[in-house]
C-alpha positions in Angstrom: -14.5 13.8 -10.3 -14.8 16.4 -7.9 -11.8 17.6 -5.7 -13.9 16.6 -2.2 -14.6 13.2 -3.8 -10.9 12.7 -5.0 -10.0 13.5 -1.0 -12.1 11.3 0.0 -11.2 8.2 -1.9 -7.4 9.1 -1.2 -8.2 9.1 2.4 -9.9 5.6 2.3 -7.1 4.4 1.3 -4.9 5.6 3.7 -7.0 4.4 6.4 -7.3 1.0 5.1 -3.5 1.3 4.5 -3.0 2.5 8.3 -5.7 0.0 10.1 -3.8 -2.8 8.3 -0.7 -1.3 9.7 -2.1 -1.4 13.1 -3.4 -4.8 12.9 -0.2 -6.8 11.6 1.8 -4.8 14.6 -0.8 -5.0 17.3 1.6 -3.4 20.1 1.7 0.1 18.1 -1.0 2.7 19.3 -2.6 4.7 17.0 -0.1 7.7 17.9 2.2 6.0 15.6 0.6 5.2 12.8 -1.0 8.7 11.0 -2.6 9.7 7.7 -1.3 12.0 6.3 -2.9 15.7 5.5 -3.8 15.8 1.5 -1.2 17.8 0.2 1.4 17.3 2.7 4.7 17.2 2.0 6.5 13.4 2.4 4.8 9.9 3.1 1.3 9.0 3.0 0.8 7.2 6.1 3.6 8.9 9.3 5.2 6.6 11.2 6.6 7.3 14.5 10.2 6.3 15.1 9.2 3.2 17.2 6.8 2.1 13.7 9.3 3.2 11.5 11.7 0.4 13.1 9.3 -2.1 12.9 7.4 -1.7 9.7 10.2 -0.6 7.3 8.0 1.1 4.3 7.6 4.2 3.1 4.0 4.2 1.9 2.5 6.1 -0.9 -0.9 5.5 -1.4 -2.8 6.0 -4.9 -6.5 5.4 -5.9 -6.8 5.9 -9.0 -8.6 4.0 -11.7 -6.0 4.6 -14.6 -4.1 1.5 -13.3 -6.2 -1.3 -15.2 -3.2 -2.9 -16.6 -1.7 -3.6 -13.6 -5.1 -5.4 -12.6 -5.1 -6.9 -15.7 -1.4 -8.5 -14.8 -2.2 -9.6 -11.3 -5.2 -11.1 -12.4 -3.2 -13.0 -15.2 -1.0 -13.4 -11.8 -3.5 -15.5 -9.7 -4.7 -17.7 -12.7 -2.2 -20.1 -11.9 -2.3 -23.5 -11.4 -0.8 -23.8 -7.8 -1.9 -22.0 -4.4 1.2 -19.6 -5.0 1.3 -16.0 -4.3 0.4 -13.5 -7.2 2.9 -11.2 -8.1 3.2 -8.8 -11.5 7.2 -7.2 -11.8 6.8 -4.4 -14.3 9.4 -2.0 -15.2 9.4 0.7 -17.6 12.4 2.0 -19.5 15.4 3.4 -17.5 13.7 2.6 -14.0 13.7 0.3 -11.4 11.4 -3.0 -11.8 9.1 -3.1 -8.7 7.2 -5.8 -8.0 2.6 -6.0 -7.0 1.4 -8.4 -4.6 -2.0 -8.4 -2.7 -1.7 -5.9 0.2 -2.8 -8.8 2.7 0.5 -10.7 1.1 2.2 -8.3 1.8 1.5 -7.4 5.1 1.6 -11.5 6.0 5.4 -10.9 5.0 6.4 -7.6 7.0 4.9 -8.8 10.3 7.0 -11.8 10.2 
């Protein structure tokens, strides 16, 4: 994939990331929710102080297509029986277990 391209799908990302940002906390302006340059330095999406207080996440964004098998576990996720949220924990050897859920079901929790 060509550099340009690879800029462009990381930024697509971050805008979705950022417009969903701006939607679930309808009183920040646009001022305080930024993309970030490719190849800066620190978080993906800059938060103002005012968003910072409010949101509470540090984002890093990554589109990539190496993470099938994470796919492949939330879709093994979402084939349950009840109308529960889907969520994969993974954790690799000496690290922290994180936890995927949908980035709409997670957004539905942080604005709350």
């Amino acid at each position: 994939m060509k550099i340009a391209s690879k800029k462009r799908k990381s930024a697509l990302l971050q805008n979705l990331v950022r417009d969903k940002i701006l939607k679930s906390f309808p009183h920040l302006k646009k001022k305080d929710v930024l993309c970030a340059s490719t190849g800066e330095n620190g978080p993906d999406i800059v938060l103002s102080k005012t968003a910072r207080k409010l949101v509470g996440v540090n984002f890093e964004c990554k589109n990539q297509q190496k993470m099938k098998t994470v796919y492949d576990w939330y879709r093994q996720a979402s084939k349950g029986q009840h109308k529960m949220t889907p969520a994969v924990v993974c954790k690799m050897n000496t690290r922290q277990p994180l936890v995927v859920i949908d980035l709409d079901d997670f957004f539905d929790l942080i604005k709350e």
